[in-house]
C-alpha positions as CSV (number, residue, x, y, z in Angstrom):
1,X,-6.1,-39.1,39.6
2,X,-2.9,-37.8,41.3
3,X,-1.4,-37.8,37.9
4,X,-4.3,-35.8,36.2
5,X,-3.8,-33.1,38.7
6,X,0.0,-32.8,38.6
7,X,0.0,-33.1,34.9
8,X,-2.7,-29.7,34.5
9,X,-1.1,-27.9,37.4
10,X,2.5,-28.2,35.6
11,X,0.4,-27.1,31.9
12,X,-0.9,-24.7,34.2
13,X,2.4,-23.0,35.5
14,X,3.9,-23.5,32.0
15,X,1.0,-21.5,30.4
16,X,0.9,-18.8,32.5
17,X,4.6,-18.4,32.2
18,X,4.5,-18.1,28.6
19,X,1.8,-15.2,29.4
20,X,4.0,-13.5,31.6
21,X,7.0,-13.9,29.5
22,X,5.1,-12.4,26.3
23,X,3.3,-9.8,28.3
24,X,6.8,-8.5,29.7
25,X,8.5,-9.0,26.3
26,X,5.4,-7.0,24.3
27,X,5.4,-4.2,27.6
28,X,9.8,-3.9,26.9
29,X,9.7,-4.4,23.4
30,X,6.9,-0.9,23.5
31,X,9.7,1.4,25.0
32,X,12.1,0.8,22.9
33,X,12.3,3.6,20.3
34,X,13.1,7.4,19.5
35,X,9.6,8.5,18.9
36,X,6.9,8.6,21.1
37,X,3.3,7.6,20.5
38,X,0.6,8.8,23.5
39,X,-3.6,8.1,23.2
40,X,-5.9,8.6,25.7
41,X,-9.2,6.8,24.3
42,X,-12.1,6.3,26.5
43,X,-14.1,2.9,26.1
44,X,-11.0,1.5,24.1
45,X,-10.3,-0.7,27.6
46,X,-7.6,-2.9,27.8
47,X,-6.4,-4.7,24.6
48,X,-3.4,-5.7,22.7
49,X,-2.8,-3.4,19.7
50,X,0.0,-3.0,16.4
51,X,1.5,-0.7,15.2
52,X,2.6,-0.6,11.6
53,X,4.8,1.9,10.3
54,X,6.8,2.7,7.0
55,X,8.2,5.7,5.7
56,X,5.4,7.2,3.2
57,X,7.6,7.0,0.6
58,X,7.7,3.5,0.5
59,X,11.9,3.8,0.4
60,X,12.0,0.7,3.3
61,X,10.0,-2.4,4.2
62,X,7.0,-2.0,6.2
63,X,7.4,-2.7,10.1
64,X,5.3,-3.4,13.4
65,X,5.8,-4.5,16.8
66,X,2.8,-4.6,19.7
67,X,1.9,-2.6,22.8
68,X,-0.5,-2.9,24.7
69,X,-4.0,-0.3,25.3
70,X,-3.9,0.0,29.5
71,X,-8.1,0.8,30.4
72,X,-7.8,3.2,27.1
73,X,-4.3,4.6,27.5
74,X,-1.6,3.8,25.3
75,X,2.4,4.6,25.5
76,X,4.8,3.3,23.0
77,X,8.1,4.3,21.4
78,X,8.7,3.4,17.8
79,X,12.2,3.5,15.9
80,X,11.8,5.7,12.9
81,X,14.7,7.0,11.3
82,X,12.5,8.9,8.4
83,X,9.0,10.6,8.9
84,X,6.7,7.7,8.1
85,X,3.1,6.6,8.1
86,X,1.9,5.1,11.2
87,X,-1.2,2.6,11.4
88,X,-2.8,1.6,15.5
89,X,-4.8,-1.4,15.1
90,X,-6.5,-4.2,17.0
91,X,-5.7,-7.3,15.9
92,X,-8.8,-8.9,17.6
93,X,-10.7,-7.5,14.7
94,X,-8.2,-9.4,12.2
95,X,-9.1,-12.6,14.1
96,X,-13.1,-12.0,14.3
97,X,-12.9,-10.3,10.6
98,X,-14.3,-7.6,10.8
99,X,-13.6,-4.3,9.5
100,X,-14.0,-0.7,11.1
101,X,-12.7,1.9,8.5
102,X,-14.4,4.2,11.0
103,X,-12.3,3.3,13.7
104,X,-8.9,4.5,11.8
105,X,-6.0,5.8,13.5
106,X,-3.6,6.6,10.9
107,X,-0.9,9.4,11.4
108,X,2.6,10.5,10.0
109,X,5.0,10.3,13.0
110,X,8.6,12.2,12.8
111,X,11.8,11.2,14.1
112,X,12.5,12.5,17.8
113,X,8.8,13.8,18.1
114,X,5.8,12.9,20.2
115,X,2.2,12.4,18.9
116,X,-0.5,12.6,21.4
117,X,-4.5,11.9,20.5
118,X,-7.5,12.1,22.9
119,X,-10.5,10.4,22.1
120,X,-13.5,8.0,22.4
121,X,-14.2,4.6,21.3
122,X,-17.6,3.3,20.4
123,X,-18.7,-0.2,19.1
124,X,-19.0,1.3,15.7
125,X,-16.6,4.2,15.8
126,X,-13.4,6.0,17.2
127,X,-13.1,9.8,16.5
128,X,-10.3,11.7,18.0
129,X,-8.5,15.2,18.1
130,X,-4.6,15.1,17.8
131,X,-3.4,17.1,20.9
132,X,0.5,17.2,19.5
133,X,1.4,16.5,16.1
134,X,2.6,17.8,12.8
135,X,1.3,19.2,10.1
136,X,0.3,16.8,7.7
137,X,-1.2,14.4,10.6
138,X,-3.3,17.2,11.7
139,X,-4.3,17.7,7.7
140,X,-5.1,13.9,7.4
141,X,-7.0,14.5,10.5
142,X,-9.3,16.9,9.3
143,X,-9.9,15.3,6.0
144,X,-10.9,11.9,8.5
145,X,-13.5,14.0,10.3
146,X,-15.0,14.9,7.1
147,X,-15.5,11.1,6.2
148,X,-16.2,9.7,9.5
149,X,-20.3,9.4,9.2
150,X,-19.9,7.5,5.8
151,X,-17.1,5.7,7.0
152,X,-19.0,4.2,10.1
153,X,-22.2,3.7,7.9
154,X,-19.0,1.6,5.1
155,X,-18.4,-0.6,8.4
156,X,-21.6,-1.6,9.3
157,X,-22.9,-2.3,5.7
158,X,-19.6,-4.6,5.2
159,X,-19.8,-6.4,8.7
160,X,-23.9,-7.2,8.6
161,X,-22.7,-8.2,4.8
162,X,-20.5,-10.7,6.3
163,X,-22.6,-11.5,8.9
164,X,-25.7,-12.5,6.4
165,X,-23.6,-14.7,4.2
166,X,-24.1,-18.0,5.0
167,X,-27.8,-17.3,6.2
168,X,-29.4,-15.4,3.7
169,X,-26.8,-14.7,0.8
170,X,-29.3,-13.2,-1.1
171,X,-29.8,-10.2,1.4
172,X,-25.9,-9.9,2.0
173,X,-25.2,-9.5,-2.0
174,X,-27.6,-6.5,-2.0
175,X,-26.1,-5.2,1.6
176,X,-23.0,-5.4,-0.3
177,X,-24.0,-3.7,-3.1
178,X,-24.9,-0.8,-0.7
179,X,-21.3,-1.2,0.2
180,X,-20.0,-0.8,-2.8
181,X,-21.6,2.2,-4.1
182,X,-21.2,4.2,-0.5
183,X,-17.3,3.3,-1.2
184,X,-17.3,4.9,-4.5
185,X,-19.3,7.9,-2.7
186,X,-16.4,8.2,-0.5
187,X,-13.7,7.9,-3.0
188,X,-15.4,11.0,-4.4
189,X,-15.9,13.1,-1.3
190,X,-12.2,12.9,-0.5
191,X,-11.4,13.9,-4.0
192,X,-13.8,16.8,-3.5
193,X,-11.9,18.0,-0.6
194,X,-8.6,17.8,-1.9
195,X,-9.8,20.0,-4.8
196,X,-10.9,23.0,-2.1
197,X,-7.4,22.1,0.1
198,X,-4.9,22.7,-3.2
199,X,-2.8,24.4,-0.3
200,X,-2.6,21.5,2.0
201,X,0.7,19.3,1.4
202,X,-1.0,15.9,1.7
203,X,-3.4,16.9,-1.1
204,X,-1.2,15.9,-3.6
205,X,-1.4,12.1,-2.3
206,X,-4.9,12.1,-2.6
207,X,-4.6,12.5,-6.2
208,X,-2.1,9.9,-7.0
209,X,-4.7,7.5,-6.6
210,X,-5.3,5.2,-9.7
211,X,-8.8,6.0,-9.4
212,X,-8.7,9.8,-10.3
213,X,-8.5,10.9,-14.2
214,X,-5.3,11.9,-15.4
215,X,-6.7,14.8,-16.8
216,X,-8.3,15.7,-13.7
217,X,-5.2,15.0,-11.9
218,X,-3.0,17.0,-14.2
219,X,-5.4,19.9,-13.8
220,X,-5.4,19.7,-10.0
221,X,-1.5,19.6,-10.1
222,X,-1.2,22.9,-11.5
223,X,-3.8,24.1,-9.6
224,X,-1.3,23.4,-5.9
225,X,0.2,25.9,-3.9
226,X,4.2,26.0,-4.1
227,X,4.1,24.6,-1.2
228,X,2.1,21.5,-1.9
229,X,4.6,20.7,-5.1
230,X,7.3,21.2,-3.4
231,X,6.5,19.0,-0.8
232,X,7.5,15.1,-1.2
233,X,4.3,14.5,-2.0
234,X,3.7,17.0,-4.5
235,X,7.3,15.9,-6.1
236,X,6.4,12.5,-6.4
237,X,3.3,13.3,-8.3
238,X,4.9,16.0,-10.6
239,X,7.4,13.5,-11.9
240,X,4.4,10.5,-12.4
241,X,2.9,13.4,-14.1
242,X,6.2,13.8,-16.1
243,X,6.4,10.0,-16.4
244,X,2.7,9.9,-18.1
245,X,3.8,12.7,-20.7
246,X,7.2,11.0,-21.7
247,X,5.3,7.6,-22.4
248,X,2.9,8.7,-24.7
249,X,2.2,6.4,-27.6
250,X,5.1,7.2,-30.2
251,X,7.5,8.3,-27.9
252,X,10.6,6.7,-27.1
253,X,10.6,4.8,-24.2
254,X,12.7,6.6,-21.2
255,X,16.4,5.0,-20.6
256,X,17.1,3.6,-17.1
257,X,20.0,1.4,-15.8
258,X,19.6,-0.7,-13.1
259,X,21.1,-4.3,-11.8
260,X,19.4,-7.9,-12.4
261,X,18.6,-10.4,-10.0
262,X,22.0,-12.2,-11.6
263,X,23.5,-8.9,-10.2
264,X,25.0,-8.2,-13.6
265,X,24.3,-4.6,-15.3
266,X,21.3,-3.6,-16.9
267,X,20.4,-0.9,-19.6
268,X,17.2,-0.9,-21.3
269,X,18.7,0.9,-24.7
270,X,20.8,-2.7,-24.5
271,X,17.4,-3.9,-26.3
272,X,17.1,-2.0,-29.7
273,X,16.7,-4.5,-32.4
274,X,14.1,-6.4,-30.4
275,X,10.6,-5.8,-29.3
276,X,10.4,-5.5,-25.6
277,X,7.8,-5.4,-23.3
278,X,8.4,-4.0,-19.5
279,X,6.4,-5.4,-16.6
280,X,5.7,-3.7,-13.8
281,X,4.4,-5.8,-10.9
282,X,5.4,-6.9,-7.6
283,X,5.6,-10.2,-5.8
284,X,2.2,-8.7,-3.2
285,X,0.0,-8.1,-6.5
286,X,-2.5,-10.9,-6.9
287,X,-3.4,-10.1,-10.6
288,X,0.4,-9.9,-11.0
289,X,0.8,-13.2,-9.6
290,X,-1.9,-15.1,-11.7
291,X,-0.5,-13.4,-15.1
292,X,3.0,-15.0,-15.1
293,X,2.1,-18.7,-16.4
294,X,0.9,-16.5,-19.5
295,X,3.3,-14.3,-19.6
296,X,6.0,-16.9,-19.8
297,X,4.0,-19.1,-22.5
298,X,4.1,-16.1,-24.5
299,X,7.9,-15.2,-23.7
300,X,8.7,-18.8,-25.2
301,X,6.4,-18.7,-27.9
302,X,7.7,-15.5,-29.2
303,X,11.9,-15.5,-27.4
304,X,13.7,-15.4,-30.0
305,X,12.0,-11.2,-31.6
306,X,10.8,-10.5,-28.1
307,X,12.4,-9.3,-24.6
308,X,10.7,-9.1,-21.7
309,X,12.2,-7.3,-18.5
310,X,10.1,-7.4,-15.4
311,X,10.7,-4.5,-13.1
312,X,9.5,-5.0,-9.5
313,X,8.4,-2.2,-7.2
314,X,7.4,-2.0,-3.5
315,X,9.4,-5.3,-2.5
316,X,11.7,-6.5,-0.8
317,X,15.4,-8.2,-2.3
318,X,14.2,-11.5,-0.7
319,X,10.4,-11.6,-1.5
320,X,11.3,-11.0,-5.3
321,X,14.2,-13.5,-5.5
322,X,12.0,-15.8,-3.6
323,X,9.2,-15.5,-6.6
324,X,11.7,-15.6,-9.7
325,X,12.9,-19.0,-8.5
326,X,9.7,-20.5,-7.4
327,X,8.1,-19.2,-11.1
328,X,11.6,-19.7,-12.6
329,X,11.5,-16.2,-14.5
330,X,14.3,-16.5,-17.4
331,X,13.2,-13.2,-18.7
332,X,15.8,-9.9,-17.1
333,X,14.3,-9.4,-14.1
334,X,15.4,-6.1,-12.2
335,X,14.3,-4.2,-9.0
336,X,13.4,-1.2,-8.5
337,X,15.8,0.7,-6.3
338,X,14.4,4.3,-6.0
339,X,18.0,5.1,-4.3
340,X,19.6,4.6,-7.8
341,X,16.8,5.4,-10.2
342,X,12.7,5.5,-9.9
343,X,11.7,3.2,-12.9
344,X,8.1,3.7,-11.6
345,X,7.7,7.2,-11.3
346,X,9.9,7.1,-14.6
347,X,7.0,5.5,-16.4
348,X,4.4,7.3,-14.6
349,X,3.0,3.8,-12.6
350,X,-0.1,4.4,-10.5
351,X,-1.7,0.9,-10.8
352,X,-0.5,-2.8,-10.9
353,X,0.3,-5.1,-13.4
354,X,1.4,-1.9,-16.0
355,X,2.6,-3.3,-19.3
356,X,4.2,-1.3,-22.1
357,X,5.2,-3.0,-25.3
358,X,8.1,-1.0,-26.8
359,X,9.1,-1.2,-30.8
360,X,12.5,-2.5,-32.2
361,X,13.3,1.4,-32.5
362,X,12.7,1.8,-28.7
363,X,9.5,3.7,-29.1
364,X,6.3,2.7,-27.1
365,X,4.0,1.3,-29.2
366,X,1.2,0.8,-26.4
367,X,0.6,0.2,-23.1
368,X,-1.5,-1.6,-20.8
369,X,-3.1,-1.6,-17.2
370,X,-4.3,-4.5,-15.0
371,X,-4.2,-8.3,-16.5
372,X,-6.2,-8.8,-19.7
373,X,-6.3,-10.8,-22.5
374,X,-5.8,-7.4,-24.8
375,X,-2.4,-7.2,-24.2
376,X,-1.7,-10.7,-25.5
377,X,-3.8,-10.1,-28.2
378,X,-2.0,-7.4,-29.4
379,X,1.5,-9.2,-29.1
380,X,-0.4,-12.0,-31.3
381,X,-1.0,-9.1,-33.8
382,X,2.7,-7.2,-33.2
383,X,4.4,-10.7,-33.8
384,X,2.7,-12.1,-36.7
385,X,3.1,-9.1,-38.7
């Protein structure tokens, strides 16, 4: 019995060391930074919170550390070098699964700066107002305000939808049919208000969604203030926009040079004399993922007329080495590096996989979204020609 005791008060002490150890490492670890996030949010209480930050060009690899939320008030530093895109979140919710799109707190941070919010927490929701901030927080604010009531209704359809499945998984299919069609409803009312904000420089990332017409998005474009295009967001659009003109069926496919996993030089005019198709995709893509078996059936059923060069974006050196191996990739496989040259914007990319199959000439012959069976087809019908 002596030894019971003694053996939980030692797991005791030990346990409540580790707590104090993390809680002083999470509580140091906060302060360390050159920019300064404050919230004031009554009925948040006291909770461990992330924070995930990137620049919002996507130039450098996503990054979070944890704070903690002290009866509502929170004070952390974060080291940006760039303005970037900040994300607060409760990771309890990641661990119960469920989802709160109304409870969002999402904000571009500068370098050197100081963002303060004041707000209130419900079950359901979290609206705030930003007390000190920059422009294009307090224009992503506005545009959250406008969504918050279909956003809170979007979390409770999905959660109840959850919540039904194993008990009646007839009524949580139609739930989440509700869900469904009030997120297509809110796809559109954010389109709706970019299209009467054509001044507002975070308009022109609203409509480099995938989702929005390219006609309606070239329209749109021309439609922006000066200062909306000339903003980074605005130039990032007008040369996808570029991008979608220059790889119109017929035209010759645009020349980039870029390194290869090998680390030997690439050029894409290297190819003429061969068909070549050019995969965009990236090691965090799912659909991207599941394609490659296929894709490398078909790059040794048809090696020795056709080239394919596999061009990943959003990743990191390690993630995409990582994949080649595992998949073993023989195909040229290159990176892109937006520091040397932009091979998405380029090409005009908005949605993952994109496929383009280019002629021996070097013009494109056609080109291909998302992972279907049409794109094989039509090698089958380029190859046996």
């Amino acid at each position: 019995m002596t030894k019971i005791i003694k053996f939980f008060k030692v797991t005791g002490i030990v346990l409540c060391s580790i707590i104090i150890i993390t809680f002083l490492f999470v509580l140091i670890n906060s302060q360390l930074g050159n920019s300064t996030i404050r919230a004031d949010i009554d009925g948040l209480g006291t909770k461990l919170i992330s924070i995930r930050y990137r620049h919002f060009d996507w130039t450098n690899e996503q990054s979070m550390k944890f704070a903690f939320s002290l009866n509502g008030k929170i004070n952390v530093k974060i080291p940006i070098q760039k303005t970037g895109l900040v994300w607060i979140e409760l990771p309890i919710d990641k661990i119960t699964r469920k989802v709160y799109f109304s409870k969002d707190i999402m904000f571009y941070l500068d370098p050197n700066s100081e963002f303060v919010i004041k707000g209130k927490s419900t079950g359901l929701s979290l609206d705030y107002d930003i007390v000190k901030g920059n422009t294009l927080s307090f224009q992503r604010n506005e545009l959250r305000k406008a969504l918050l009531p279909y956003r809170e209704r979007e979390s409770f359809l999905l959660n109840e939808s959850r919540i039904m499945r194993k008990t009646n998984p007839e009524e949580s299919s139609r739930i989440f049919e509700q869900f469904n069609s009030l997120t297509t409803q809110v796809f559109s009312q954010q389109i709706e208000w970019a299209k009467k904000h054509l001044d507002y420089e975070i308009t022109p990332d609203l409509f480099s969604d995938s989702r929005v017409p390219r006609d309606t998005v070239i329209k749109y474009y021309n439609l922006l203030s000066e200062k909306a295009k000339e903003f980074e967001f605005g130039q990032q659009l007008g040369r996808r926009i570029s991008g979608w003109i220059n790889t119109l069926v017929g035209n010759l496919a645009p020349n980039f040079e870029q390194y290869t996993n090998l680390n030997e030089p690439f050029e894409l005019a290297e190819l003429k004399g061969k068909y070549v198709v050019l995969d965009f995709w990236g090691t965090w893509c799912p659909p991207c993922i599941a394609g490659l078996p296929k894709m490398k059936e078909y790059y040794e059923k048809y090696r020795d007329k056709l080239e394919i060069v596999g061009i990943a974006c959003y990743d990191t050196k390690e993630n995409w080495e990582k994949v080649i191996k595992e998949n073993q990739l023989h195909w040229i496989n290159v990176l892109n590096d937006k520091t040397i040259n932009d091979i998405s914007l380029l090409y005009g990319i908005s949605l993952y996989p994109t496929k383009f199959i280019i002629d021996k000439e070097g013009k494109i012959i056609q080109s291909f979204q998302g992972e279907g069976d049409d794109f094989y087809d039509k090698i089958d019908e380029i190859m046996q020609q």
